[in-house]
Backbone as a chain_set.jsonl record, in Angstrom:
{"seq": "XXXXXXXXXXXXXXXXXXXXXXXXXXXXXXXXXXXXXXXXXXXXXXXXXXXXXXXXXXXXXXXXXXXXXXXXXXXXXXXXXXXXXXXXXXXXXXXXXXXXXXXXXXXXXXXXXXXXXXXXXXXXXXXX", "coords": {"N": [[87.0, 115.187, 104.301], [90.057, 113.026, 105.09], [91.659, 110.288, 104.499], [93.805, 108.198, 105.949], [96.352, 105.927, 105.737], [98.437, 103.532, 107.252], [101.796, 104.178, 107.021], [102.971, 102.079, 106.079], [100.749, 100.124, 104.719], [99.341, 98.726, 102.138], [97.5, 97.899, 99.536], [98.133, 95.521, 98.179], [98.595, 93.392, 99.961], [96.869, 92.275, 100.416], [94.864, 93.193, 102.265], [93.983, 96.282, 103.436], [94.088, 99.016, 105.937], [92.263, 101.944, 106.275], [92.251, 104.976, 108.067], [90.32, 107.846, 109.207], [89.624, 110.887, 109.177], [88.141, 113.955, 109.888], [87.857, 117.047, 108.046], [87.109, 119.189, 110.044], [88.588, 118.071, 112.41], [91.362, 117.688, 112.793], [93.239, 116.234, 113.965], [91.65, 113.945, 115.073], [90.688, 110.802, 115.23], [87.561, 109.528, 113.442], [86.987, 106.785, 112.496], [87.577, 103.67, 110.931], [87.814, 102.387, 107.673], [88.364, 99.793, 105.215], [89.637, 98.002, 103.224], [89.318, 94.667, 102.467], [89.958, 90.76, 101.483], [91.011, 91.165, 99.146], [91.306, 90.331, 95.889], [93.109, 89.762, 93.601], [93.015, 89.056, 90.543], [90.209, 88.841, 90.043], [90.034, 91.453, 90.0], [88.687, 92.464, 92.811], [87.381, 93.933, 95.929], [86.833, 93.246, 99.351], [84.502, 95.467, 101.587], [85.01, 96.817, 104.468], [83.653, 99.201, 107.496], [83.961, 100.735, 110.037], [82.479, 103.06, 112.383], [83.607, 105.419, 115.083], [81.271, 105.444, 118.024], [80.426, 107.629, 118.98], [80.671, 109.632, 116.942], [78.438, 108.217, 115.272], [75.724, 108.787, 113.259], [75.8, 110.834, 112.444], [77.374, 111.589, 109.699], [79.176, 110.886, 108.934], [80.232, 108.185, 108.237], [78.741, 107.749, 105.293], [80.022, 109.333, 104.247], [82.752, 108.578, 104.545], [82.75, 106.107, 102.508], [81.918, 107.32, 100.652], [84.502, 108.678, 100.006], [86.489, 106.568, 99.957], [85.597, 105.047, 97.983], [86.217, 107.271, 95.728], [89.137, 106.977, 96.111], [90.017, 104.038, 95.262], [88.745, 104.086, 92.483], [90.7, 106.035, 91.791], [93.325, 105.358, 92.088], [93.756, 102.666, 92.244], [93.355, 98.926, 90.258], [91.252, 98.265, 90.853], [87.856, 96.642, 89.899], [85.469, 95.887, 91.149], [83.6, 96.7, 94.466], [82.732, 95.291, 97.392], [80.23, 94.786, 99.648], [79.693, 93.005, 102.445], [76.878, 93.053, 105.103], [75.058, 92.748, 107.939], [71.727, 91.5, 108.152], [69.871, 92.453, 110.369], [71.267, 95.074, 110.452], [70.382, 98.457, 110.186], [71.231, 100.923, 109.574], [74.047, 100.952, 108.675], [73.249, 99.285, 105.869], [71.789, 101.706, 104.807], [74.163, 103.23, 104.494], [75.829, 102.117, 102.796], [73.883, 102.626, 100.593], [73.694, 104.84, 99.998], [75.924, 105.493, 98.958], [75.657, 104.303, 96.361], [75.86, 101.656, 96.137], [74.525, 98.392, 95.138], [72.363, 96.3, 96.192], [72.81, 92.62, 95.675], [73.023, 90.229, 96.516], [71.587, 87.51, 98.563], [72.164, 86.122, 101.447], [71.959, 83.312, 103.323], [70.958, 83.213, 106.877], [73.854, 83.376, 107.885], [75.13, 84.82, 109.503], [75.8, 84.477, 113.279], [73.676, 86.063, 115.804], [72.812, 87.288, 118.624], [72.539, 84.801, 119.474], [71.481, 83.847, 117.831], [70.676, 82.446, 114.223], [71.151, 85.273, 111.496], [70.035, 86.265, 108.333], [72.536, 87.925, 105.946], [73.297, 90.6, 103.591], [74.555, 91.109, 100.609], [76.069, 93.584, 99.117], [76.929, 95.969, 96.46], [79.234, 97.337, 94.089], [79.735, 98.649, 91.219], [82.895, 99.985, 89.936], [83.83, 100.666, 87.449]], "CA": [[87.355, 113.93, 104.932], [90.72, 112.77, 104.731], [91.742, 109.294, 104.604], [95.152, 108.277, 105.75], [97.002, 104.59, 105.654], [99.844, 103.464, 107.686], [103.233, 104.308, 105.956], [103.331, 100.339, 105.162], [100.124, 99.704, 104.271], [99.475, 98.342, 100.408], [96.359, 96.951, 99.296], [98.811, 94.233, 97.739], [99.239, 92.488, 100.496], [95.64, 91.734, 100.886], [93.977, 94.174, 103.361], [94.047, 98.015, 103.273], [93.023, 99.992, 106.71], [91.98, 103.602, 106.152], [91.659, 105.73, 109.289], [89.214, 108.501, 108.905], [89.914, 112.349, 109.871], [87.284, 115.056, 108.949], [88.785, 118.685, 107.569], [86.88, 119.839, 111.132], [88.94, 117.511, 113.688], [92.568, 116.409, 112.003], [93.749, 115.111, 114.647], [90.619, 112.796, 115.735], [90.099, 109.917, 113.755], [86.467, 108.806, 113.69], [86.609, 105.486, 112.141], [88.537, 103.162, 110.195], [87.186, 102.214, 106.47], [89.105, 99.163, 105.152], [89.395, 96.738, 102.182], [90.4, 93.503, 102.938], [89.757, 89.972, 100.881], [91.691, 91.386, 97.755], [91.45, 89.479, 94.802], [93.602, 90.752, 92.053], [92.99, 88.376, 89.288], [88.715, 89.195, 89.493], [89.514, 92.967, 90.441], [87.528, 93.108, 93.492], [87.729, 93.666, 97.222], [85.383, 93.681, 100.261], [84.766, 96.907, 102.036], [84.377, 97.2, 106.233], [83.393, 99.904, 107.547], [83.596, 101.128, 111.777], [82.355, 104.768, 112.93], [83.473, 105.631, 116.706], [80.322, 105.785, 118.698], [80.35, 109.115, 119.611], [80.205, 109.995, 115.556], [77.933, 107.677, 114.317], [74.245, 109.233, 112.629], [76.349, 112.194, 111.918], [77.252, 111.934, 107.942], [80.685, 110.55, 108.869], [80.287, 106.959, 107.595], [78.469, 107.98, 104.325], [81.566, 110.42, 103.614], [83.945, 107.589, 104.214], [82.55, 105.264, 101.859], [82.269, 108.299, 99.39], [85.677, 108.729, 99.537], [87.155, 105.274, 99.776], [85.236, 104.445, 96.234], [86.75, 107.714, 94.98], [90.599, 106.568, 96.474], [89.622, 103.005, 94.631], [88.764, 105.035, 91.439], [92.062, 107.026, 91.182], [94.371, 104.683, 92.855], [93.669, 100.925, 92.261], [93.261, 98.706, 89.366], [89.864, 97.634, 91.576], [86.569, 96.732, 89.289], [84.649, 96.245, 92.145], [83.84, 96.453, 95.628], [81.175, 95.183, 98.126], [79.997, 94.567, 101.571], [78.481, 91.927, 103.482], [76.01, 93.721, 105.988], [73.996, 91.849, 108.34], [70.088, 92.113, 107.764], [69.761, 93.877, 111.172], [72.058, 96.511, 110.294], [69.742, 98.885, 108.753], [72.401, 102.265, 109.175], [74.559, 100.471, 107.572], [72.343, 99.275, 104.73], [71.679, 102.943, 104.31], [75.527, 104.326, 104.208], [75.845, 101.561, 101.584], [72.726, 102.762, 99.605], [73.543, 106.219, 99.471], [76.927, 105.296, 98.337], [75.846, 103.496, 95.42], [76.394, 99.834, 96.468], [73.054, 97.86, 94.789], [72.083, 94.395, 96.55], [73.327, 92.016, 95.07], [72.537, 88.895, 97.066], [71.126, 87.602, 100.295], [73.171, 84.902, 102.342], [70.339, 83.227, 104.595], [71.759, 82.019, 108.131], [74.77, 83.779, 107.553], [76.031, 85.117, 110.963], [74.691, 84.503, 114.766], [73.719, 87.64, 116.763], [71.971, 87.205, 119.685], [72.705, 83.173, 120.018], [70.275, 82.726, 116.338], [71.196, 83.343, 112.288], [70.377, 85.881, 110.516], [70.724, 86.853, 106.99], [73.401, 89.015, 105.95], [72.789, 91.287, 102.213], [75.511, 91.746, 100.198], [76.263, 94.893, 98.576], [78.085, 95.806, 95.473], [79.584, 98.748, 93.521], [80.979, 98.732, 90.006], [83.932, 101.116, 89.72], [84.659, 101.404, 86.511]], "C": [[88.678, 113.47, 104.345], [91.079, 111.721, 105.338], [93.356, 108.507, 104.646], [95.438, 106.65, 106.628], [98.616, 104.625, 106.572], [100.764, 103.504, 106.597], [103.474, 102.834, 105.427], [102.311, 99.731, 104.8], [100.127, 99.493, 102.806], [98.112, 97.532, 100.43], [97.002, 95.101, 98.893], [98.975, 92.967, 98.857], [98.075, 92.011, 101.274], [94.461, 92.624, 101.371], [94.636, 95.608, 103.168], [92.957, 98.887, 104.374], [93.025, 101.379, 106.11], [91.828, 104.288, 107.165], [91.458, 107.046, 108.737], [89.132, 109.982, 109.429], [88.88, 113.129, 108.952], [88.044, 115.825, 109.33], [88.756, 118.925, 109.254], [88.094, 119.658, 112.389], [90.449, 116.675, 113.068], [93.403, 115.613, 112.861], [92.684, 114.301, 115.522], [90.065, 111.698, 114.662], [88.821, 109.133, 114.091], [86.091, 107.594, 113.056], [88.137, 105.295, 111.227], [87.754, 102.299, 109.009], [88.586, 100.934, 106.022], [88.633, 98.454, 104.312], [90.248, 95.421, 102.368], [89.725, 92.442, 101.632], [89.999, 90.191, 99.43], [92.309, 90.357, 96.89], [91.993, 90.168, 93.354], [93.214, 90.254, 90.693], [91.413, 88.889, 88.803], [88.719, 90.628, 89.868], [88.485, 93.55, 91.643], [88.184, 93.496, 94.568], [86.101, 94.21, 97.972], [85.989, 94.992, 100.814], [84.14, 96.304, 103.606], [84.394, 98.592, 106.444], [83.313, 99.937, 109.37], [84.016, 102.75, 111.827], [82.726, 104.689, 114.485], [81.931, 105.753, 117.024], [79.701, 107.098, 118.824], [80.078, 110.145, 118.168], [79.482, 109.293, 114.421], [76.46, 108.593, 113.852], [74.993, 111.14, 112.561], [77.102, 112.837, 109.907], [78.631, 111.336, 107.483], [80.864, 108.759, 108.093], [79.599, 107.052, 105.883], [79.617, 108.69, 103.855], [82.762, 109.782, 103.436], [83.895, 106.336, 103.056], [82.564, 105.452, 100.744], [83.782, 108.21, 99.075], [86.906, 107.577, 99.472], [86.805, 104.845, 98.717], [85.896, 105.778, 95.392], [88.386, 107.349, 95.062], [90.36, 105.298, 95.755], [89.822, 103.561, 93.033], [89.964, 105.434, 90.798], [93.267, 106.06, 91.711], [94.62, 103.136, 92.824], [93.009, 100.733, 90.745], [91.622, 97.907, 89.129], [88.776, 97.456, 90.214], [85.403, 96.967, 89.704], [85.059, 95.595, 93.653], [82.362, 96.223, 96.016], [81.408, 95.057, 99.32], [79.146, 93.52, 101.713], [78.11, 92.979, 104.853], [75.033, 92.655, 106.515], [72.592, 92.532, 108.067], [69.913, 93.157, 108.608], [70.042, 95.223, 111.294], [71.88, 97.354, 109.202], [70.721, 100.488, 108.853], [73.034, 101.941, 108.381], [74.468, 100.477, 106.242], [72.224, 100.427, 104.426], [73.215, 103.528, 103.431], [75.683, 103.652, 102.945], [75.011, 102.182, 100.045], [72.968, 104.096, 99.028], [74.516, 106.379, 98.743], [76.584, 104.722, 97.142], [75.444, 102.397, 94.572], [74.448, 99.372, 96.062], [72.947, 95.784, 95.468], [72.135, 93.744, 95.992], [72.937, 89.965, 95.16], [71.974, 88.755, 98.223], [71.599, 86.088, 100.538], [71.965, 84.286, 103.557], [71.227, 82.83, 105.658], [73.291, 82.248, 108.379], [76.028, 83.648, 108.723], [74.961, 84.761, 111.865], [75.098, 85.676, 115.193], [72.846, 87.4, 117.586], [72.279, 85.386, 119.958], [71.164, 82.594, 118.609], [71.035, 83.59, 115.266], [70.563, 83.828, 112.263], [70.756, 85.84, 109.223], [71.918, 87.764, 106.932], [73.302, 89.156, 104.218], [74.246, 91.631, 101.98], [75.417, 92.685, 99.357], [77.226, 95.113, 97.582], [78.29, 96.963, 94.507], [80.332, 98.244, 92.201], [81.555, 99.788, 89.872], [83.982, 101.505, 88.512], [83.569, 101.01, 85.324]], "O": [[88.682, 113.437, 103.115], [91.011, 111.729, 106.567], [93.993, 108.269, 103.62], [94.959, 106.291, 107.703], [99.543, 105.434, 106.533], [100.596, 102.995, 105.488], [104.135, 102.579, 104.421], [102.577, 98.588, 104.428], [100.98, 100.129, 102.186], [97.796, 96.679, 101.259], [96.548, 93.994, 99.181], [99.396, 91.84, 98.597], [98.111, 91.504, 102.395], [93.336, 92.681, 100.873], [95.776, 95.809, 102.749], [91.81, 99.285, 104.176], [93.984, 101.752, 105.434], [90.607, 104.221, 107.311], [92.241, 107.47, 107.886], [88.302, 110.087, 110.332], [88.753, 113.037, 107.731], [88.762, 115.795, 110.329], [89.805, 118.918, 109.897], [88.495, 120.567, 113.116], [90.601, 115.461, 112.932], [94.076, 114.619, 112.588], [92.971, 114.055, 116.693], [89.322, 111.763, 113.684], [88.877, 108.198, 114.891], [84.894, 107.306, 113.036], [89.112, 105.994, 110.95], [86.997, 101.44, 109.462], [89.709, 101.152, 106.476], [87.446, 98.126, 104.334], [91.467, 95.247, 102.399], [89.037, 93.014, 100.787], [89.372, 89.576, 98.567], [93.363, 89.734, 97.019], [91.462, 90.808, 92.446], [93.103, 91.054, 89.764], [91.188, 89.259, 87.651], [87.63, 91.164, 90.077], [87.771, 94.552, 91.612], [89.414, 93.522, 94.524], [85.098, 94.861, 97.68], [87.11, 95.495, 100.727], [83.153, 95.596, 103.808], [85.077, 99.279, 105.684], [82.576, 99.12, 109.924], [85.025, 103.404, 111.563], [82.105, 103.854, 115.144], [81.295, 106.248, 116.094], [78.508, 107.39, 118.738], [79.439, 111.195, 118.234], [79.622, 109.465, 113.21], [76.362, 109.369, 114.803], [74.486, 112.258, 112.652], [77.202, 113.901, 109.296], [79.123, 111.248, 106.358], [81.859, 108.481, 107.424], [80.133, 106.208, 105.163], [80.051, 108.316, 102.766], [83.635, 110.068, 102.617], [84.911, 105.7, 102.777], [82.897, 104.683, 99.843], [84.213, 107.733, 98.026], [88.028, 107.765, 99.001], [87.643, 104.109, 98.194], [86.18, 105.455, 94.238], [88.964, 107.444, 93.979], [91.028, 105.79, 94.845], [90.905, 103.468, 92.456], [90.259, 105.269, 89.614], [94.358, 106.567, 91.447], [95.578, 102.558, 93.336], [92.423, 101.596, 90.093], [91.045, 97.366, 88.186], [88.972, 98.343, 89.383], [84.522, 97.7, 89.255], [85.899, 94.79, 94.056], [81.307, 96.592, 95.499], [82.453, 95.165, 99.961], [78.079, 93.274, 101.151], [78.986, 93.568, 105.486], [74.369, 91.882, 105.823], [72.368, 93.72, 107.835], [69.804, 94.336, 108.271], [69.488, 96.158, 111.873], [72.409, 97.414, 108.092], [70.706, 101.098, 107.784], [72.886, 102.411, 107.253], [75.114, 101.181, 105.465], [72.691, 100.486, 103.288], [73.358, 104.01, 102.308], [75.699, 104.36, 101.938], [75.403, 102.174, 98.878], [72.601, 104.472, 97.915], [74.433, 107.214, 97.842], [77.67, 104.534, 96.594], [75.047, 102.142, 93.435], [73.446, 99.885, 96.56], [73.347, 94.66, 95.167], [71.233, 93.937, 95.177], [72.738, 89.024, 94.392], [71.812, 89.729, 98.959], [71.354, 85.117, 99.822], [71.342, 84.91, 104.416], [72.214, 82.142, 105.396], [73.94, 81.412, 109.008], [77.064, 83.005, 108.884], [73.754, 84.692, 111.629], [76.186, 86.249, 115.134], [71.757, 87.262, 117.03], [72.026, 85.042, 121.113], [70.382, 81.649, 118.507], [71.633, 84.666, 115.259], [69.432, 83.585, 112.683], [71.859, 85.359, 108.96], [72.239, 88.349, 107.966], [73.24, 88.14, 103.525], [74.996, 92.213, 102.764], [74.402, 92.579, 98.67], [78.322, 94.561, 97.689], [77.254, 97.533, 94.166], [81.351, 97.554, 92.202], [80.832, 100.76, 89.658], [84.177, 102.705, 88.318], [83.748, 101.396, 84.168]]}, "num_chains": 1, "name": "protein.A"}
């Protein structure tokens, strides 16, 4: 999986997309992995996460999350990272889990989906 940033991207400047190429398909990018809400002073940032459709329950979002905490790792001065995940979103919750990321909190009423709140679980990784 190789993970490649616009030529002007910088985490510095807040947000950091990733678009998402496996070895198999280099020119098809199946998602875009991204840290945005970068806080330099507490070392953190949030993590998003979107698989194309057409490659999701295939191994491709667990592999991007792998390798966006190892690009974090070797490349940033990061401490940690997390996710907000809504409750419903139990794939998600998984790619997180296998990655790592240990629950951390639960937000009640968080987001609306369907026209009612739900919860949304946050998720959290120490780097270093």
């Amino acid at each position: 999986m190789q993970l490649k940033a616009l030529p002007s991207a910088s985490l510095s400047s807040g947000e950091l997309k990733l678009y998402a190429y496996p070895d198999n398909l280099p020119d098809t990018p199946v998602g875009c992995v991204e840290l945005y809400n970068y806080d330099p002073v507490n070392r953190r940032a949030a993590v998003g996460l979107v698989v194309s459709n057409e490659f999701r329950r295939q191994g491709y979002g667990t592999a991007m999350i792998q390798t966006l905490t190892l690009f974090c790792q070797q490349n940033t001065s990061l401490h940690q990272v997390y996710a907000d995940i809504a409750a419903t979103n139990i794939p998600s919750i998984h790619i997180f889990q296998r990655a790592g990321y240990q629950h951390c909190a639960t937000l009640h009423d968080w987001v609306v989906r369907s026209n009612r709140f739900i919860d949304t679980f946050r998720y959290q990784l120490i780097l270093d």
